[in-house]
Biopython code that builds the backbone (N, CA, C, O; Angstrom):
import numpy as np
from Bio.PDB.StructureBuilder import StructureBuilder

atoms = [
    (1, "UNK", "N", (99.633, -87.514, 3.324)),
    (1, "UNK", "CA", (98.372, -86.818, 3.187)),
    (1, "UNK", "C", (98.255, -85.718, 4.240)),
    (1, "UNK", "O", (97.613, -84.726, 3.895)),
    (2, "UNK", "N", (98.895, -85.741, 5.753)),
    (2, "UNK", "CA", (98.836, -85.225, 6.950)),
    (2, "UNK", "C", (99.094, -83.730, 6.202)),
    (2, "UNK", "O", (98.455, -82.720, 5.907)),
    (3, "UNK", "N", (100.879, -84.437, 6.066)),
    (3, "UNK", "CA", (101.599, -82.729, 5.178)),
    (3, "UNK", "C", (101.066, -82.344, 4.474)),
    (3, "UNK", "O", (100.880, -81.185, 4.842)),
    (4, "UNK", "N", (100.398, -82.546, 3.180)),
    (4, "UNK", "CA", (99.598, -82.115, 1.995)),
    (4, "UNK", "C", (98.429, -80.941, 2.299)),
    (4, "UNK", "O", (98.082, -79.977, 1.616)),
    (5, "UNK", "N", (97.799, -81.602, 4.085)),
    (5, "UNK", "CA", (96.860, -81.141, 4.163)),
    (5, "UNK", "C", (97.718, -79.810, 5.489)),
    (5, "UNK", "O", (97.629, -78.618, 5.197)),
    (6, "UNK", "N", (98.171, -80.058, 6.296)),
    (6, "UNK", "CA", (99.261, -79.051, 6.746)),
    (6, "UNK", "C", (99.824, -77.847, 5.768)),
    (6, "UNK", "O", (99.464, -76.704, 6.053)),
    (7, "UNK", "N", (100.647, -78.033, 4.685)),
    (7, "UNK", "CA", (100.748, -77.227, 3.930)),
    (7, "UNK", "C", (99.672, -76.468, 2.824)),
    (7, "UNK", "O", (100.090, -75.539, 2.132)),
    (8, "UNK", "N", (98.575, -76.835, 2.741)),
    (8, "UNK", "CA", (97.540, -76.212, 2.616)),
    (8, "UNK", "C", (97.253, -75.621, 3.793)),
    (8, "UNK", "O", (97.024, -74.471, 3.420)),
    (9, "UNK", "N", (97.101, -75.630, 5.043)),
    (9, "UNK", "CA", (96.546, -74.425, 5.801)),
    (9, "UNK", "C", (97.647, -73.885, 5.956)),
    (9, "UNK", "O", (97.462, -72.708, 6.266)),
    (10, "UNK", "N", (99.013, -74.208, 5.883)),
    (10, "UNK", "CA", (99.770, -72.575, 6.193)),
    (10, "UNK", "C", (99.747, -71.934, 4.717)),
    (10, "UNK", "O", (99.719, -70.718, 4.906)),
    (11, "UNK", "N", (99.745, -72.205, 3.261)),
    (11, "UNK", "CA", (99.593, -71.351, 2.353)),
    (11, "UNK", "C", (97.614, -70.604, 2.834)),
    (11, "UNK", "O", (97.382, -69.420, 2.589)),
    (12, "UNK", "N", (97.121, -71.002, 3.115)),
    (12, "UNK", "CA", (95.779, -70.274, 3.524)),
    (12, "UNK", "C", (95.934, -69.392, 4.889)),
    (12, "UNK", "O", (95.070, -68.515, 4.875)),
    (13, "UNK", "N", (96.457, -69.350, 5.650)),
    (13, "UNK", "CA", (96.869, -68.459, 6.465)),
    (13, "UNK", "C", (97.205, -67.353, 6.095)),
    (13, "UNK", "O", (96.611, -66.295, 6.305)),
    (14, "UNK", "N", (98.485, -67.576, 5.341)),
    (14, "UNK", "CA", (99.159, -66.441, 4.715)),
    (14, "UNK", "C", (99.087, -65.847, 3.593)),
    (14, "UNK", "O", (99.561, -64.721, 3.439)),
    (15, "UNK", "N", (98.573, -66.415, 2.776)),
    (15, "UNK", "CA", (98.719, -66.547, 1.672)),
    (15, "UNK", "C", (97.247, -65.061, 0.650)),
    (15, "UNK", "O", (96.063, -65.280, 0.908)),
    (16, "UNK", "N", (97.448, -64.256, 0.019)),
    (16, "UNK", "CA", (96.623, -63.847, -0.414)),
    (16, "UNK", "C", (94.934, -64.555, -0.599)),
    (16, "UNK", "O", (94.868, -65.749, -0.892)),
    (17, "UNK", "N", (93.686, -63.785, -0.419)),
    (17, "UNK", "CA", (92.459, -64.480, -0.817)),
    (17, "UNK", "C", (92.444, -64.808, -2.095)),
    (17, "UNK", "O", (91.951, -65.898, -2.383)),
    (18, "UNK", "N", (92.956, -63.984, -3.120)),
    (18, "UNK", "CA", (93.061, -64.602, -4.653)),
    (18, "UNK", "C", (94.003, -66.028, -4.814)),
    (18, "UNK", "O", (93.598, -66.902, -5.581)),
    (19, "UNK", "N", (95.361, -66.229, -4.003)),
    (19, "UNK", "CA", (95.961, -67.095, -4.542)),
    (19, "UNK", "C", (95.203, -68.808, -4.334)),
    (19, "UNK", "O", (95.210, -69.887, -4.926)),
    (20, "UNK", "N", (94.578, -68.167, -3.054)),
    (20, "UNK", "CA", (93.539, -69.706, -2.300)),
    (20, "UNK", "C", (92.590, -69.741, -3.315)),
    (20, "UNK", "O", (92.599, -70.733, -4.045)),
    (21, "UNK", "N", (91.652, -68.734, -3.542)),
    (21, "UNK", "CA", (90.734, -69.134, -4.377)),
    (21, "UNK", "C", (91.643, -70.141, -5.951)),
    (21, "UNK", "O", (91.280, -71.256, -6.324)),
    (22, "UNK", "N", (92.324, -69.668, -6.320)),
    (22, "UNK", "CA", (93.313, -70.441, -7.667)),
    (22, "UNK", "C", (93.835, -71.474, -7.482)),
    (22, "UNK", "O", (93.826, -72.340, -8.357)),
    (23, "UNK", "N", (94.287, -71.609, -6.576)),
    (23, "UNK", "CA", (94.751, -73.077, -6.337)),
    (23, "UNK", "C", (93.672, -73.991, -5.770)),
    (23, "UNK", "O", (94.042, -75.154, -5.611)),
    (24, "UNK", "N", (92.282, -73.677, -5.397)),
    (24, "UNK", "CA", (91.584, -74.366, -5.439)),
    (24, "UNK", "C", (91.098, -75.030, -6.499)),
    (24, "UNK", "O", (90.977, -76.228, -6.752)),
    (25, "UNK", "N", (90.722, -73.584, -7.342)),
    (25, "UNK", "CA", (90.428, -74.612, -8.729)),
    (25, "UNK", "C", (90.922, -74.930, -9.641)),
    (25, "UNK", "O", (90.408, -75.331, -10.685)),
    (26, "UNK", "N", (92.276, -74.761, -9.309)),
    (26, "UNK", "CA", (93.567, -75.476, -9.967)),
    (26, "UNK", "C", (93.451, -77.065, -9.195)),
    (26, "UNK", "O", (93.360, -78.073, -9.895)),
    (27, "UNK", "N", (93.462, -77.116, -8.160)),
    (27, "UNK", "CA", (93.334, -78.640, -7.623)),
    (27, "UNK", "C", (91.641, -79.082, -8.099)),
    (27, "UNK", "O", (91.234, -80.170, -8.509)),
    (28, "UNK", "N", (91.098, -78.164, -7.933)),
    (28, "UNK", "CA", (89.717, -79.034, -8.458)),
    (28, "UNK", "C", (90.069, -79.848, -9.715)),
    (28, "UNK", "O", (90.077, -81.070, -9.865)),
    (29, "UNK", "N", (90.438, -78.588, -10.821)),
    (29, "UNK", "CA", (90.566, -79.126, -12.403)),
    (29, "UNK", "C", (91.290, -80.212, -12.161)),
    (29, "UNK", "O", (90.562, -81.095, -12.614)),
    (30, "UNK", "N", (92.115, -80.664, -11.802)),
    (30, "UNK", "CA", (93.322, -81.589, -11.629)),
    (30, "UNK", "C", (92.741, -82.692, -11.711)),
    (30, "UNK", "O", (93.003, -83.488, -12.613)),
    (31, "UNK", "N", (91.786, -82.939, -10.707)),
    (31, "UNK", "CA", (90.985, -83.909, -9.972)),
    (31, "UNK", "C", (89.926, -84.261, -11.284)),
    (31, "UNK", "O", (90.004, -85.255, -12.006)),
    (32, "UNK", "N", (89.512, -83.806, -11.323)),
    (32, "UNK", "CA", (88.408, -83.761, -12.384)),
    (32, "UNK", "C", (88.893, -84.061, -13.870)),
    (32, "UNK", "O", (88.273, -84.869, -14.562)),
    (33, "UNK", "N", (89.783, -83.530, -14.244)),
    (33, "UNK", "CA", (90.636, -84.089, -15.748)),
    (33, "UNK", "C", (90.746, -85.685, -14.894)),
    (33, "UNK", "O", (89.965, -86.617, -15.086)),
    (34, "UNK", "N", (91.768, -85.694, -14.056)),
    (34, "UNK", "CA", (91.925, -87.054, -13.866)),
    (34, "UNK", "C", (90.995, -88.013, -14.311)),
    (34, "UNK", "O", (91.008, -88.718, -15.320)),
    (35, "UNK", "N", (90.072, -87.908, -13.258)),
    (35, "UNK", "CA", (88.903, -88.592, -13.334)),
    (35, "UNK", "C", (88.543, -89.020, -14.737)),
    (35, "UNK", "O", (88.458, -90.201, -15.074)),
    (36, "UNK", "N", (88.360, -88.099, -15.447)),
    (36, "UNK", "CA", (87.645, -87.952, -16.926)),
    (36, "UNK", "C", (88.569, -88.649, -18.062)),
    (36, "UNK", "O", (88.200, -89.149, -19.124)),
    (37, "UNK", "N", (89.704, -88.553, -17.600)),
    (37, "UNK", "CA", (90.998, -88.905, -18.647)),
    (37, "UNK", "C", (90.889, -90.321, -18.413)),
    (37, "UNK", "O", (90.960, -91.064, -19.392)),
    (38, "UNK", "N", (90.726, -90.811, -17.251)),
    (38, "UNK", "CA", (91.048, -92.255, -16.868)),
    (38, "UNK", "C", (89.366, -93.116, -17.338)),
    (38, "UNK", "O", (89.112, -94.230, -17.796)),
    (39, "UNK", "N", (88.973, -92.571, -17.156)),
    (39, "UNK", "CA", (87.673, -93.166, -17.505)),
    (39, "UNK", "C", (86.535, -93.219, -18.411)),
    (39, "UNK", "O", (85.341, -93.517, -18.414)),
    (40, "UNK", "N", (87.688, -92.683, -19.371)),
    (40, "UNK", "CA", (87.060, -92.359, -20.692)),
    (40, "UNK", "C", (87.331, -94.157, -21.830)),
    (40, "UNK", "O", (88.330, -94.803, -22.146)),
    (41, "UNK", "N", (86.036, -94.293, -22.053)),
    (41, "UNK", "CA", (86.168, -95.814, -23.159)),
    (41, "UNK", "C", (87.918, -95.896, -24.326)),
    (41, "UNK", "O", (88.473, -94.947, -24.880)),
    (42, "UNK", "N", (88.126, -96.640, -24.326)),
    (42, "UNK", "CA", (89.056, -96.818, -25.357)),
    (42, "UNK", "C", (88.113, -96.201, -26.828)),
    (42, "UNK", "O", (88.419, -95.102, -27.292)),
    (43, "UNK", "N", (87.275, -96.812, -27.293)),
    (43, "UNK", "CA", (86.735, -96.268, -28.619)),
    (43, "UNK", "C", (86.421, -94.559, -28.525)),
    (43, "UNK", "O", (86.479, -93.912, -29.571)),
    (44, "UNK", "N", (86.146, -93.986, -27.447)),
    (44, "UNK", "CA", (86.517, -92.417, -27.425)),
    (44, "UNK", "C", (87.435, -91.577, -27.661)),
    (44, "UNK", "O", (87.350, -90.510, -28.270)),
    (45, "UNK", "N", (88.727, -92.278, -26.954)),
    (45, "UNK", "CA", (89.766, -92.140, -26.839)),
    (45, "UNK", "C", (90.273, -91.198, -28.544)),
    (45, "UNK", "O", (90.149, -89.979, -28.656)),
    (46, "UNK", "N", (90.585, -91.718, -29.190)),
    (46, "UNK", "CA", (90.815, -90.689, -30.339)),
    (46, "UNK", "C", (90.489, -89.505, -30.696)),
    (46, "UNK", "O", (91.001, -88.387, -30.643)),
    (47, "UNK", "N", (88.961, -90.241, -31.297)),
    (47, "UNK", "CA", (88.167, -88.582, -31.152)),
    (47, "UNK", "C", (88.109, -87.400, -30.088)),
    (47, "UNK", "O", (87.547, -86.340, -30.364)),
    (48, "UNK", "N", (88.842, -87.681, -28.601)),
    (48, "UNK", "CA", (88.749, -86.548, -28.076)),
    (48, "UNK", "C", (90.426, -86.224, -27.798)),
    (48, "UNK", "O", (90.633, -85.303, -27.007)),
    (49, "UNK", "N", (91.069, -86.587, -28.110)),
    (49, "UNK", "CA", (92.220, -86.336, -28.125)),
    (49, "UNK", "C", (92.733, -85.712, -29.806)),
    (49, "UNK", "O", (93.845, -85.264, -30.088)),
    (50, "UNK", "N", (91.528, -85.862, -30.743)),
    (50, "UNK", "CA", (91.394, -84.970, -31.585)),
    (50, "UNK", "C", (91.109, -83.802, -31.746)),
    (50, "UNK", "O", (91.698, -83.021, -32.493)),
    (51, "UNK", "N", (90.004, -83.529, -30.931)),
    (51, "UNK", "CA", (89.678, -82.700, -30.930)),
    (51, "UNK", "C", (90.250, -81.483, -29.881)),
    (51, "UNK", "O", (89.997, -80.301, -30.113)),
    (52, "UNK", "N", (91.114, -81.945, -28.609)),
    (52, "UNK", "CA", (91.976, -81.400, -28.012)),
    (52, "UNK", "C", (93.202, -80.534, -28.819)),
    (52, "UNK", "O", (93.563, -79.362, -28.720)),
    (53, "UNK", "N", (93.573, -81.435, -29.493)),
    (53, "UNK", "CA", (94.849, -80.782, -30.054)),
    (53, "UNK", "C", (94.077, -79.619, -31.156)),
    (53, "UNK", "O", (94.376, -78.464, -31.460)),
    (54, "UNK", "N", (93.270, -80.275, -31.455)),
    (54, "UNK", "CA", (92.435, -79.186, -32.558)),
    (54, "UNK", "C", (92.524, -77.720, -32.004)),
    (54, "UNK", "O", (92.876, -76.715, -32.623)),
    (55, "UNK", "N", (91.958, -77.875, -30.147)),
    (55, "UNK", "CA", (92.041, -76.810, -29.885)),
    (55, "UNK", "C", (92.945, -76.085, -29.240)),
    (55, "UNK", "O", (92.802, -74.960, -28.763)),
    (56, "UNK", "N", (93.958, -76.823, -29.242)),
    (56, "UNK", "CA", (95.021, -76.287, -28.750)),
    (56, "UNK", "C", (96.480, -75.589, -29.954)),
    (56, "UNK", "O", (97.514, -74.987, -29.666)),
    (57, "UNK", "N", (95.916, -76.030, -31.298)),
    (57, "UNK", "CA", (96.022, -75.549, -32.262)),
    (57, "UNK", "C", (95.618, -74.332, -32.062)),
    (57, "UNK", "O", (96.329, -73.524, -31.466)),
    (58, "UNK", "N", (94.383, -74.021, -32.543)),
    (58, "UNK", "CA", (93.383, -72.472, -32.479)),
    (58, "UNK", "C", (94.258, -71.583, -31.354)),
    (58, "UNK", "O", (94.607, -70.429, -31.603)),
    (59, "UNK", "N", (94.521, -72.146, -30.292)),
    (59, "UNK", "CA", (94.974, -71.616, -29.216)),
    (59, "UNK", "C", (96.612, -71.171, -29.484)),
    (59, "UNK", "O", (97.114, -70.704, -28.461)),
    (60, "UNK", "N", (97.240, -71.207, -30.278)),
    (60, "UNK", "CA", (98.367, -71.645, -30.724)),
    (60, "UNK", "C", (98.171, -70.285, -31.753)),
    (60, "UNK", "O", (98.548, -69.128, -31.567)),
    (61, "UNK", "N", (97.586, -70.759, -32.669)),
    (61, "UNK", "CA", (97.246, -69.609, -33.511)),
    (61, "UNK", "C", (96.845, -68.335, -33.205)),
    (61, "UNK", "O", (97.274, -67.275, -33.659)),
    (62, "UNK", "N", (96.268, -68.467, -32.661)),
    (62, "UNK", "CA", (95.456, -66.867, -32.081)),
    (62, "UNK", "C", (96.537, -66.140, -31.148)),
    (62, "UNK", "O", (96.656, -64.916, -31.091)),
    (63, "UNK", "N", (97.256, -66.994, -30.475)),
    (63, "UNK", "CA", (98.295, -66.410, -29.347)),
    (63, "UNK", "C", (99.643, -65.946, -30.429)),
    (63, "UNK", "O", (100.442, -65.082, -30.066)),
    (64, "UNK", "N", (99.770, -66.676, -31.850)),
    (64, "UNK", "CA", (100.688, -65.872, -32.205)),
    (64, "UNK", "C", (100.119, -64.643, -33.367)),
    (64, "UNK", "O", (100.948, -63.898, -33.890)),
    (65, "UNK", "N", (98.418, -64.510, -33.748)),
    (65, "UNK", "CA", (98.265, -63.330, -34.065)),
    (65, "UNK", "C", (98.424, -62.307, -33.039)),
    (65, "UNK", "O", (98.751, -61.158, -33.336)),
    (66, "UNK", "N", (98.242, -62.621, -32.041)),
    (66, "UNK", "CA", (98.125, -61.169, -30.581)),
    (66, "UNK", "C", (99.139, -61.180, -30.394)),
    (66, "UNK", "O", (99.416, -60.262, -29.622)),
    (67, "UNK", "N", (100.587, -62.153, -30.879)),
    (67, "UNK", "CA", (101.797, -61.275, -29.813)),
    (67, "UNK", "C", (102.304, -60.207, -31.408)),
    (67, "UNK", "O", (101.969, -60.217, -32.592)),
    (68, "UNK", "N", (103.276, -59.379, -30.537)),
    (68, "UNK", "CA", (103.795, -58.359, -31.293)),
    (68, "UNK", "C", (104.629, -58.944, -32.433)),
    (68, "UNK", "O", (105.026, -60.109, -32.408)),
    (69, "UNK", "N", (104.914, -57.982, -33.565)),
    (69, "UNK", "CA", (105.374, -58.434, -34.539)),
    (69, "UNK", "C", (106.938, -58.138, -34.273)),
    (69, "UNK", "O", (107.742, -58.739, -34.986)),
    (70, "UNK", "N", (107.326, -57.416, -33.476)),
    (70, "UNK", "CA", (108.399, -57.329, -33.483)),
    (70, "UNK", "C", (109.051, -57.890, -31.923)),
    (70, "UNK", "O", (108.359, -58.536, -31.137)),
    (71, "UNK", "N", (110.514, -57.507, -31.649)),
    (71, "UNK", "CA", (111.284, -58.873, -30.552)),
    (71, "UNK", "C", (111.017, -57.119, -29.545)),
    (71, "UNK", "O", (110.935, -55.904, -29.730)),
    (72, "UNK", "N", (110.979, -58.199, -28.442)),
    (72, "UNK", "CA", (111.335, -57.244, -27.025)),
    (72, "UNK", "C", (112.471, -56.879, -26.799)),
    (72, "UNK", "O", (113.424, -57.641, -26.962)),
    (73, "UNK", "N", (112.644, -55.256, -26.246)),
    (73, "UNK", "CA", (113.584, -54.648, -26.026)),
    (73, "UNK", "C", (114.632, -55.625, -25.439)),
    (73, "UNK", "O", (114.107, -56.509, -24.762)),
    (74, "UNK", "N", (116.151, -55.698, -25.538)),
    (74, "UNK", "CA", (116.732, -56.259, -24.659)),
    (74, "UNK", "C", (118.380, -56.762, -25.438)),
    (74, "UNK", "O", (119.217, -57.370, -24.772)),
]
sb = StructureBuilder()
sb.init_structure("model")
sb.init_model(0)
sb.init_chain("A")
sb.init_seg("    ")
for serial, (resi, resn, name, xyz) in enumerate(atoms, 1):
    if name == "N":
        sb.init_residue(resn, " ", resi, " ")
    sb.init_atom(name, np.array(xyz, "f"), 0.0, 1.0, " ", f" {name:<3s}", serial, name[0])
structure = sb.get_structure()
């Protein structure tokens, strides 16, 4: 935990003000899914893991109307 918390202040030292702000709430989210994932009822459990993929579908979809129709130079 010592190091964890050590290597968080030398990436904050050095480290850009944007990248600290992101990895904060990259560790927030972390924390917080956890939480929520673990302590969610068994009889929930489906329905929101339905509805996840649902949207990660949409997300899926939409990312391959916006990319280009054709391959990158190379």
């Amino acid at each position: 935990m010592i190091g964890a918390f050590l290597l968080l202040a030398f990436i904050g030292a050095f480290a850009p003000k944007e990248l600290v702000s992101h990895l904060t709430v990259f560790v927030l989210a972390c924390f917080i899914g956890w939480q929520v994932v673990w302590n969610v009822t068994p009889a929930l459990h489906t329905p929101l893991m339905s509805v996840t993929n649902a949207i990660s579908g949409i997300i899926l979809v939409g990312g391959c109307c916006k990319s280009p129709a054709r391959s990158p130079p190379g």
